[in-house]
C-alpha positions as CSV (number, residue, x, y, z in Angstrom):
1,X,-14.4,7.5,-12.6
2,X,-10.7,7.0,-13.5
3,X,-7.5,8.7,-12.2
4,X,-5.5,10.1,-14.8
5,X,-1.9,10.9,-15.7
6,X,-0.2,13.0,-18.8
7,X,2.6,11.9,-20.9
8,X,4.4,11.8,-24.1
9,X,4.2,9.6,-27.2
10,X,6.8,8.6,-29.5
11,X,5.2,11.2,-31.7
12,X,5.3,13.8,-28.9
13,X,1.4,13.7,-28.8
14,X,0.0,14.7,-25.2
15,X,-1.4,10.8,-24.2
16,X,-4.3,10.7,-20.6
17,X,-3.1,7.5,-19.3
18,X,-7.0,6.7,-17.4
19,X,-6.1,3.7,-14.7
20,X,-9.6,2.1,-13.3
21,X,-11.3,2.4,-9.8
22,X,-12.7,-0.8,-9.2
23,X,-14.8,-2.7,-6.9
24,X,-13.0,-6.0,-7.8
25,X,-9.8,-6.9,-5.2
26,X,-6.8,-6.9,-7.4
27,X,-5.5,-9.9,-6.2
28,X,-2.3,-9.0,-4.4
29,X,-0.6,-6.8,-7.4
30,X,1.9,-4.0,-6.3
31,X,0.2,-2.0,-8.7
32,X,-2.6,-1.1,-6.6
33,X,-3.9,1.1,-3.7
34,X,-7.4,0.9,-1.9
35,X,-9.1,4.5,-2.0
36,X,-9.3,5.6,1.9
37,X,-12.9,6.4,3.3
38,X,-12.1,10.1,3.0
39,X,-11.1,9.9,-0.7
40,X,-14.4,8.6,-1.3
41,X,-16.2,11.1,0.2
42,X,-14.0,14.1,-1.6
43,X,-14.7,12.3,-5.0
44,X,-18.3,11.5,-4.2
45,X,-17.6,7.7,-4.3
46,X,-19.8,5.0,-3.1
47,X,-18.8,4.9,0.8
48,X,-20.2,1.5,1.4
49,X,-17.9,-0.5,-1.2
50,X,-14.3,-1.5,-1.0
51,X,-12.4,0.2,-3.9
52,X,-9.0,0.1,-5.4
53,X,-7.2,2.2,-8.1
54,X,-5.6,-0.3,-10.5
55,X,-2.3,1.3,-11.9
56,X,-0.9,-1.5,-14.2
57,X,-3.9,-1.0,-16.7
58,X,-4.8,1.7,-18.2
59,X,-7.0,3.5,-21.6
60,X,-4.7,5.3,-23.5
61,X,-6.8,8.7,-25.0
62,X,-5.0,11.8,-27.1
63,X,-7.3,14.6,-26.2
64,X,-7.3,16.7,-28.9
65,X,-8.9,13.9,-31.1
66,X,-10.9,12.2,-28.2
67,X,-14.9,11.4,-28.4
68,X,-14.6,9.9,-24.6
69,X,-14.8,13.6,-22.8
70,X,-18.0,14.0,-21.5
71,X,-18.0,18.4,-21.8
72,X,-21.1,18.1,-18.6
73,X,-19.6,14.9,-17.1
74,X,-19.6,15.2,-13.2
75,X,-16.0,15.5,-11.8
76,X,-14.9,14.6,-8.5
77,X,-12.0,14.9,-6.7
78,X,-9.3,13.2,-5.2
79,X,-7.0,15.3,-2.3
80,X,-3.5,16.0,-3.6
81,X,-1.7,13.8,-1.3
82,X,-3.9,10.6,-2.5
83,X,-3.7,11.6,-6.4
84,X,0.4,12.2,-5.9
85,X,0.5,8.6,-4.8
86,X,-1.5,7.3,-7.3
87,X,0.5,9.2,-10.1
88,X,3.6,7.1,-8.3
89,X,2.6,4.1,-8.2
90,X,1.5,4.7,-12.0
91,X,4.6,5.6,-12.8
92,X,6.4,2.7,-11.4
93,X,3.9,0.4,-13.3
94,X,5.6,2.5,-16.4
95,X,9.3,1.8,-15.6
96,X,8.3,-1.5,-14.3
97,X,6.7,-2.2,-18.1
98,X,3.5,-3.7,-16.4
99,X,1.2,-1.6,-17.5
100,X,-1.3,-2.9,-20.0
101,X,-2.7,0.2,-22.2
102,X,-6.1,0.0,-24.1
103,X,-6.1,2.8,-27.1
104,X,-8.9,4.1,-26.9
105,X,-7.9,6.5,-30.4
């Protein structure tokens, strides 16, 4: 499972900037945020394990050439208020230039 954010290329190409949920402790980096108990239930997340979502890395995906999209893939769900401050903390990562993208193209 990854959270997700869309921007724009150089090209103006729609880019999916995918930043990781791990079970590995990121180490002290301002770039991340432990997903709360209830987040994990909403998404269907293991509740037993500690997990972060790691904003300063990311895969980089266009999707109108992407093989990764799994069309039956199970989706869950974050609540709005969690995702918003993912999407922020992404962001900063951004302006920061501290995010590491893979292209995954």
């Amino acid at each position: 499972m990854a959270m997700t954010l869309l921007t724009r290329n150089a090209a103006g190409e729609t880019e999916v900037l995918m930043v990781p949920i791990t079970s590995q402790a990121p180490g002290g980096s301002p770039f991340a945020m432990e997903v709360p108990d209830i987040e994990k239930r909403r998404a269907g997340l293991d509740q037993h394990l500690r997990l972060w979502v790691v904003t300063d890395e990311a895969n980089i995906d266009l999707p109108e050439r992407s093989f990764y999209f799994e069309p039956d893939g199970r989706l869950g769900a974050f609540g709005l208020q969690f995702t918003k401050a993912v999407q922020a903390l992404m962001i900063q990562a951004l302006k920061a230039r501290k995010l590491k993208g893979t292209s995954r193209r």
